[in-house]
C-alpha positions as CSV (number, residue, x, y, z in Angstrom):
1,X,-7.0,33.9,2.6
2,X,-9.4,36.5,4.3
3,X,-11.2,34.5,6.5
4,X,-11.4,35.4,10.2
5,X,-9.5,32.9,11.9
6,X,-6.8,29.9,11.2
7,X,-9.5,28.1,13.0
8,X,-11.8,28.8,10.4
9,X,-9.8,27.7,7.5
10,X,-9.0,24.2,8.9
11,X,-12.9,23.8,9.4
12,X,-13.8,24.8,6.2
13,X,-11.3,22.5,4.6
14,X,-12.4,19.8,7.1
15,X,-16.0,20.0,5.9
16,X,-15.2,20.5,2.4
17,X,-13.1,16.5,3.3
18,X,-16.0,15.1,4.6
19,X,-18.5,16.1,2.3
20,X,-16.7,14.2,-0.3
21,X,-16.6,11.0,1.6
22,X,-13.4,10.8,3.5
23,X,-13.5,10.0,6.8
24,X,-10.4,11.7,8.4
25,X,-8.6,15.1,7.3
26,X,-5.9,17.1,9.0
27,X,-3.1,20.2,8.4
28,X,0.5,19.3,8.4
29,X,3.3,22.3,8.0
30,X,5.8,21.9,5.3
31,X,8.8,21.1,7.0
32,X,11.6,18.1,7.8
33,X,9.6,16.6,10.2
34,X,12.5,14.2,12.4
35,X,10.6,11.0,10.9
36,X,12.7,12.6,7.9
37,X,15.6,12.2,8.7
38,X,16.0,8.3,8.8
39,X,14.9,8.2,5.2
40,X,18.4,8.8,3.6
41,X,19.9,5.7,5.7
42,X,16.9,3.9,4.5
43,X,17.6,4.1,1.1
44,X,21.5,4.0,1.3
45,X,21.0,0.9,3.3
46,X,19.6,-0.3,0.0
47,X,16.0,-0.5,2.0
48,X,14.1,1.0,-1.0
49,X,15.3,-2.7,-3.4
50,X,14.2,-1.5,-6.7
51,X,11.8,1.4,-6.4
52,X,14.0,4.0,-8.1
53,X,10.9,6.7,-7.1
54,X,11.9,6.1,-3.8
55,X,15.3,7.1,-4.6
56,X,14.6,10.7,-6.6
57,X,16.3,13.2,-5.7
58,X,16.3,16.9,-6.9
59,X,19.4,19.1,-8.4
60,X,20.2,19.7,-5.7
61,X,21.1,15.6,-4.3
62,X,18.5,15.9,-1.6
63,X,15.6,12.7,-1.9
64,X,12.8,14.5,-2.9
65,X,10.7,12.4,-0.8
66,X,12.6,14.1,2.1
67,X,12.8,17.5,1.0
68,X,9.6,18.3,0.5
69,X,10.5,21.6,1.1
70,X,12.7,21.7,-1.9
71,X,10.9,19.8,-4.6
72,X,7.5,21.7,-3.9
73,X,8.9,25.3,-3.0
74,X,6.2,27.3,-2.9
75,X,4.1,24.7,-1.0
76,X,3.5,25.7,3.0
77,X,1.2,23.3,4.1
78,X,0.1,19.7,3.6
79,X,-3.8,19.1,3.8
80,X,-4.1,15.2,4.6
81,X,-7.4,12.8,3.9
82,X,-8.1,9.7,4.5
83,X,-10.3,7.0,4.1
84,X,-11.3,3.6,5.1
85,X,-11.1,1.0,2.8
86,X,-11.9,-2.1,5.0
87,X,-14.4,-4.7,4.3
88,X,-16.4,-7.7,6.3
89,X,-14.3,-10.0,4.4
90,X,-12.2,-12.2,6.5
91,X,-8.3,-11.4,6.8
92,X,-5.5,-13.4,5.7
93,X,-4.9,-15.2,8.6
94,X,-7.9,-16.7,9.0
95,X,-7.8,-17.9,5.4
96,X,-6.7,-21.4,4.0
97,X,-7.6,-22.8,1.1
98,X,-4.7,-24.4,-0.8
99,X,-6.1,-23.9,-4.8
100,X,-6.4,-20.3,-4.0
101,X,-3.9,-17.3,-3.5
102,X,-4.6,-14.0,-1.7
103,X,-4.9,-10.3,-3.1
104,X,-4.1,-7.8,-0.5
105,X,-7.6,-6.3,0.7
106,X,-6.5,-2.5,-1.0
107,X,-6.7,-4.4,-4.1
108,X,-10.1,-6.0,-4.3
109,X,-12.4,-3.0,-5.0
110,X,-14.1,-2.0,-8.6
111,X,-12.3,0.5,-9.2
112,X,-8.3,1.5,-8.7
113,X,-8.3,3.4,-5.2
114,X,-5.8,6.0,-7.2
115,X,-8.6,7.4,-8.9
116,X,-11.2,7.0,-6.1
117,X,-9.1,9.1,-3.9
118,X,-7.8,11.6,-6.0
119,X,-11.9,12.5,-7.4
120,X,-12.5,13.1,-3.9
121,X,-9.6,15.1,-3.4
122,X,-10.0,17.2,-6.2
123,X,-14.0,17.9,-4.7
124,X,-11.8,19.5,-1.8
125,X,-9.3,21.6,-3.8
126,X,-12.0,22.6,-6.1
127,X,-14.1,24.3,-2.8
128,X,-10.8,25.7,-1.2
129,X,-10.1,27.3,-4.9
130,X,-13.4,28.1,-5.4
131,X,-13.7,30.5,-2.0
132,X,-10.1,31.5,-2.6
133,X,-11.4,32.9,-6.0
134,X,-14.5,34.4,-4.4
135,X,-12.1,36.0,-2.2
136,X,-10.0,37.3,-5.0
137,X,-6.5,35.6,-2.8
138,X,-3.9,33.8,-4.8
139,X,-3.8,30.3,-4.6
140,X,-1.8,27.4,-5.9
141,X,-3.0,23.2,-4.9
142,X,-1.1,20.2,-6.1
143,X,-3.4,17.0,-5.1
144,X,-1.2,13.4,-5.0
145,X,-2.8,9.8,-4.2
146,X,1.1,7.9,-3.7
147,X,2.7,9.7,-6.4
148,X,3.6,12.7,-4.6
149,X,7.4,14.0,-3.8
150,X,6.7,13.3,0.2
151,X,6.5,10.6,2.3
152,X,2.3,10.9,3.4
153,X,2.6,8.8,6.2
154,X,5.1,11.0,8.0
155,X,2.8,14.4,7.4
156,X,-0.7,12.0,8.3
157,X,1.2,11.6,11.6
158,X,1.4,15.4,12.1
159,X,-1.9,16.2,10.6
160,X,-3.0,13.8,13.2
161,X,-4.3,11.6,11.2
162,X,-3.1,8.9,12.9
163,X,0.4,7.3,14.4
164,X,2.9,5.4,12.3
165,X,2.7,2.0,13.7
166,X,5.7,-0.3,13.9
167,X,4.8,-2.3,10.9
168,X,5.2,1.3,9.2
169,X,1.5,1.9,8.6
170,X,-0.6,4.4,10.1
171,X,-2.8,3.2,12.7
172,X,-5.9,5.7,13.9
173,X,-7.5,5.1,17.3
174,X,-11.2,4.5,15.4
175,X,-10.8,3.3,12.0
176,X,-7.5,0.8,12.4
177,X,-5.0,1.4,9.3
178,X,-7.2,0.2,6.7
179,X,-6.7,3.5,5.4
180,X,-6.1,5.4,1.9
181,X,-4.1,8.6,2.4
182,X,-4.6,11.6,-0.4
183,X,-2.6,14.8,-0.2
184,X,-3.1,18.4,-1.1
185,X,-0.5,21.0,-0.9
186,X,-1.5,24.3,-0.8
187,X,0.4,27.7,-1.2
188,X,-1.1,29.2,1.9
189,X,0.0,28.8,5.0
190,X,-2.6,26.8,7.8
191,X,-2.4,26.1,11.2
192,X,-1.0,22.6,11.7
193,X,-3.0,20.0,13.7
194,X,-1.5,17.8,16.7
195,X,0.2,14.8,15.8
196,X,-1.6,11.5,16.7
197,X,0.3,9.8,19.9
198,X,2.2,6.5,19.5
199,X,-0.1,3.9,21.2
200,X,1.8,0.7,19.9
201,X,2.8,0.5,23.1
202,X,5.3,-2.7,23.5
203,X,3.1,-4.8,21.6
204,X,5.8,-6.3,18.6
205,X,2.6,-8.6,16.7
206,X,3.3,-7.2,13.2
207,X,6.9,-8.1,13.3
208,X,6.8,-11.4,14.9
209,X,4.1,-12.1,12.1
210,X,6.0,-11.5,9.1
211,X,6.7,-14.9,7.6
212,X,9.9,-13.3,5.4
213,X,11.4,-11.1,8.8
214,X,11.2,-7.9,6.7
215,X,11.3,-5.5,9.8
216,X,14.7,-5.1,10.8
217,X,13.3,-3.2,13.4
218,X,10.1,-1.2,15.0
219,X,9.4,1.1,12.7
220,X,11.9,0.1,9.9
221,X,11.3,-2.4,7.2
222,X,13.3,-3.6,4.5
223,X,11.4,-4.0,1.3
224,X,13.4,-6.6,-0.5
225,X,12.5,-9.2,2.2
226,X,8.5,-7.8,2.2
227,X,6.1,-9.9,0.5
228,X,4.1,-6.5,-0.8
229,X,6.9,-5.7,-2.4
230,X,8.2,-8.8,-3.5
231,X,4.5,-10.1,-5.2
232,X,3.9,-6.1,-6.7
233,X,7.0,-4.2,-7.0
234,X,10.0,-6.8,-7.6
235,X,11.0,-8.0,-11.4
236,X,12.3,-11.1,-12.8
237,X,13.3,-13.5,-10.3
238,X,12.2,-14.1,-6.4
239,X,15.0,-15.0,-4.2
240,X,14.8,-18.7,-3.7
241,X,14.7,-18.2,0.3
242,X,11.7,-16.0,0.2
243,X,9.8,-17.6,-1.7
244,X,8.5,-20.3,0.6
245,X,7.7,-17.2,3.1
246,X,5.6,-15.8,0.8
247,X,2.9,-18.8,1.1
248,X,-0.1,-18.1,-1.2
249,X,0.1,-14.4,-1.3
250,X,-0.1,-13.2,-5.1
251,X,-0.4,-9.8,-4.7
252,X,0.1,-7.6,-1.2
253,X,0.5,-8.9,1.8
254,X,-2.1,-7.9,4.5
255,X,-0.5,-10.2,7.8
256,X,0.9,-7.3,9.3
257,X,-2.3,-5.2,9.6
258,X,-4.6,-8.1,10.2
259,X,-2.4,-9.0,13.4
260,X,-2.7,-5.8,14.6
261,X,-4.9,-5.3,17.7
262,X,-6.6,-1.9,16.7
263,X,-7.8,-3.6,13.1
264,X,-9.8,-5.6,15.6
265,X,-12.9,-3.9,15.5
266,X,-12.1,-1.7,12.7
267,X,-15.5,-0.7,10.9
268,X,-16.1,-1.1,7.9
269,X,-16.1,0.9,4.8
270,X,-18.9,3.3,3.9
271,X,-17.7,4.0,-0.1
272,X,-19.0,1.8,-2.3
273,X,-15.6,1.9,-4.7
274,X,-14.6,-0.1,-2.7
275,X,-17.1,-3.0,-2.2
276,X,-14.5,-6.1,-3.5
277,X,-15.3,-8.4,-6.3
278,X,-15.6,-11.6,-5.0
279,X,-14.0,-13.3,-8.0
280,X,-10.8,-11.0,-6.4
281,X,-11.1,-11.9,-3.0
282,X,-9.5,-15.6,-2.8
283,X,-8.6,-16.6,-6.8
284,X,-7.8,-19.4,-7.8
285,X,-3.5,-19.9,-8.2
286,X,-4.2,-22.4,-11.2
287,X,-6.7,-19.3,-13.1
288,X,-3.5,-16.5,-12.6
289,X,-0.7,-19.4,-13.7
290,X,-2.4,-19.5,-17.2
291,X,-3.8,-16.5,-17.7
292,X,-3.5,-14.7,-20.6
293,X,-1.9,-11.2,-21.2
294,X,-5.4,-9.9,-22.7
295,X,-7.4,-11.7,-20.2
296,X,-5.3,-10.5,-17.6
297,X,-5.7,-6.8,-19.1
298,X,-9.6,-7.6,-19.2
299,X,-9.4,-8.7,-15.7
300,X,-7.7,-6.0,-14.0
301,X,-8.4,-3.2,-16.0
302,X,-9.0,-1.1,-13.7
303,X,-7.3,-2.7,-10.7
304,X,-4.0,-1.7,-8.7
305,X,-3.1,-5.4,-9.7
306,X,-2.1,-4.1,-13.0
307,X,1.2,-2.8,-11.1
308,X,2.4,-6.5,-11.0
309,X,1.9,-6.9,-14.5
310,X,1.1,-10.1,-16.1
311,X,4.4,-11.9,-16.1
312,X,4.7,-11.2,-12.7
313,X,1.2,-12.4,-11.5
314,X,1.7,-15.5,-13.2
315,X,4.9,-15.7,-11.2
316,X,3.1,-15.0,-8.2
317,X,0.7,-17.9,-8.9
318,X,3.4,-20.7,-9.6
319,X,5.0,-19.7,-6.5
320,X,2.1,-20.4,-4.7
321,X,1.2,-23.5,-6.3
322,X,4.7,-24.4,-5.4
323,X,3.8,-23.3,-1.4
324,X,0.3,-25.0,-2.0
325,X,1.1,-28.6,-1.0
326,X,-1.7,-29.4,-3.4
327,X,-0.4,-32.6,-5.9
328,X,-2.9,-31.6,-8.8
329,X,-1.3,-28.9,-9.5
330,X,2.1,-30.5,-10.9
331,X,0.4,-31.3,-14.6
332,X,0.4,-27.8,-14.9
333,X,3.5,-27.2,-13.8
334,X,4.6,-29.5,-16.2
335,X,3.1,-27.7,-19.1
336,X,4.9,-24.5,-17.8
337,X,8.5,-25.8,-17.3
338,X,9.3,-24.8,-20.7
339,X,7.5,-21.5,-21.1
340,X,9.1,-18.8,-23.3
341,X,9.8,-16.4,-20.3
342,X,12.3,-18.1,-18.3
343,X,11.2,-16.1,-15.3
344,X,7.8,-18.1,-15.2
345,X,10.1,-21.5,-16.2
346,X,12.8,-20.9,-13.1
347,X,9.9,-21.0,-10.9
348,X,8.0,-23.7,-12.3
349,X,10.7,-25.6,-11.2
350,X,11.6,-24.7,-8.5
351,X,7.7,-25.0,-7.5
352,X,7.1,-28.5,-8.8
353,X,10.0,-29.6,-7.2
354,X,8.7,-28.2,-4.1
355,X,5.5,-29.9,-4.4
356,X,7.1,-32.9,-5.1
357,X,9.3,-32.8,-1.6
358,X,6.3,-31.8,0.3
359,X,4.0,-34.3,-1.0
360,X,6.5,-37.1,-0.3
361,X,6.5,-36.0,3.2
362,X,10.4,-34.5,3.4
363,X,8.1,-31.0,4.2
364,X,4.7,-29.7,5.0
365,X,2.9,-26.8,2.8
366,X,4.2,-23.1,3.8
């Protein structure tokens, strides 16, 4: 494109960010950044559990989330956007009420963060084609809100964006990592930002606070043993030795983020998208056991929740009931032992029989 300087570009797209709303936007260059290269052992250590998207690869056997390179070819740079999703809410860790479970704090807004991202990513793309058109230059844009052939958290870093902490999420200086990352890939090429500097430092808080030990390492976490994945991604059965781990969490798992020291004074949100509905922020377990499937399609119409579907909510919620250490809740476990999905009955058993050990003193609620 014709304007004057690289410098220019990257300002114009950084304006064109903020006007529509995001807080954060930087240039990454299309290339195997070194990050890259440890996501093949990831997924061949069986890392990934059952996101087959993780595990895509193009014709030629290269994981597409790797090879950016190769899935998007004509792409030469990745614009990156982000912004804050946090809310005055209280986190996790500070919350204990045994009736009730705990949505992850993403998942709490009005409306599905996938479409609140990608309207405001398409008011960027829409400028940058609009002044490539004015300037009669050839342009092509792809925008992605997590559905994109890359790994966004690797390309945030070097759009500096922010660092990847060692719970795997990225942290900025400012805002903490209560953060929604959009992507645009564009056809020209742009002058890369600076990636953000580590500042994790030796601090290990994330990791020590995992209740299931999902990090096998800084930096590297093993999704079959992490409660996000677990409560959202996983189907059919929980392995009996996480589920005690996974306390009341139904859906996400914010404990590793709400540890974290730079979430400490992390500000709050400015878009109102994502202002929570309180009916979301703490439900009660014994409301998502017996929920309906059209209730639970009325409910979360519009809510990332949906991605758990309903069997696996409900699953969610006896599991919890079973960590709850609450005795009122075994009458409905009772009505639920012989449920038609034998999913929902496994772990109505296994949660009354729970409940009954922990009421009987032999163990104390998770």
């Amino acid at each position: 494109m014709t304007f004057k300087t690289p410098s220019q570009i990257s300002a114009f797209i950084k304006q064109a960010a903020h006007d529509a709303g995001f807080e954060l936007a930087g240039i990454a260059s299309v290339r195997r950044h070194p990050e890259l290269e440890h996501f093949e052992p990831w997924v061949a250590a069986g890392y990934a559990g059952e996101m087959k998207y993780m595990k895509a690869r193009d014709e030629t056997g290269n994981l597409k989330r790797a090879s950016l390179d190769s899935a998007v070819p004509w792409a030469r740079s990745v614009i990156v956007c982000a912004i804050n999703y946090n809310t005055a809410q209280p986190y996790s860790t500070a919350f204990n009420h045994p009736g009730h479970g705990w949505i992850s704090r993403y998942a709490w807004s009005m409306e599905d963060y996938h479409e609140a991202v990608m309207r405001r990513l398409r008011e960027v793309e829409s400028r940058l084609r609009q002044e490539s058109a004015r300037l009669q230059e050839e342009l092509q844009t792809r925008c992605y809100v997590d559905t994109g052939p890359l790994v966004e958290r690797v390309y945030a870093k070097y759009a500096g964006i922010g660092w990847i902490g060692k719970n795997t999420c990225i942290l900025n200086q400012k805002l903490g990592s209560w953060l929604f990352l959009g992507v645009i890939l564009t056809s020209i090429e742009l002058e890369p930002d600076l990636p953000a500097p580590d500042r994790c430092g030796t601090c290990t808080r994330c990791i020590d606070a995992c209740p299931t030990d999902a990090f096998v390492g800084p930096y590297q976490l093993d999704s079959n043993r992490c409660i996000s994945y677990l409560t959202i991604e996983k189907r059919g059965e929980i392995p009996e030795d996480l589920r005690a781990g996974m306390g009341r969490h139904v859906f996400g798992c914010d404990i590793c983020q709400d540890v974290c020291p730079w979430n400490r004074k992390a500000p709050t949100t400015a878009a109102p998208e994502f202002y929570p509905r309180e009916e979301l922020i703490n439900p009660a377990i014994d409301w998502l056991a017996g929920m309906s499937a059209d209730e639970f399609r009325n409910v979360f119409r519009r809510s990332p929740v949906r991605r758990a579907k309903h069997e696996g909510l409900r699953r969610n919620a006896i599991i919890a009931i079973g960590n709850s250490g609450d005795r009122r809740f075994l009458p409905l476990l009772e009505r639920v032992l012989n449920d038609p999905d034998p999913v929902i009955s496994e772990h109505a058993n296994w949660a009354k029989d729970r409940l009954s050990a922990e009421t009987e003193g032999l163990g104390g609620p998770a």
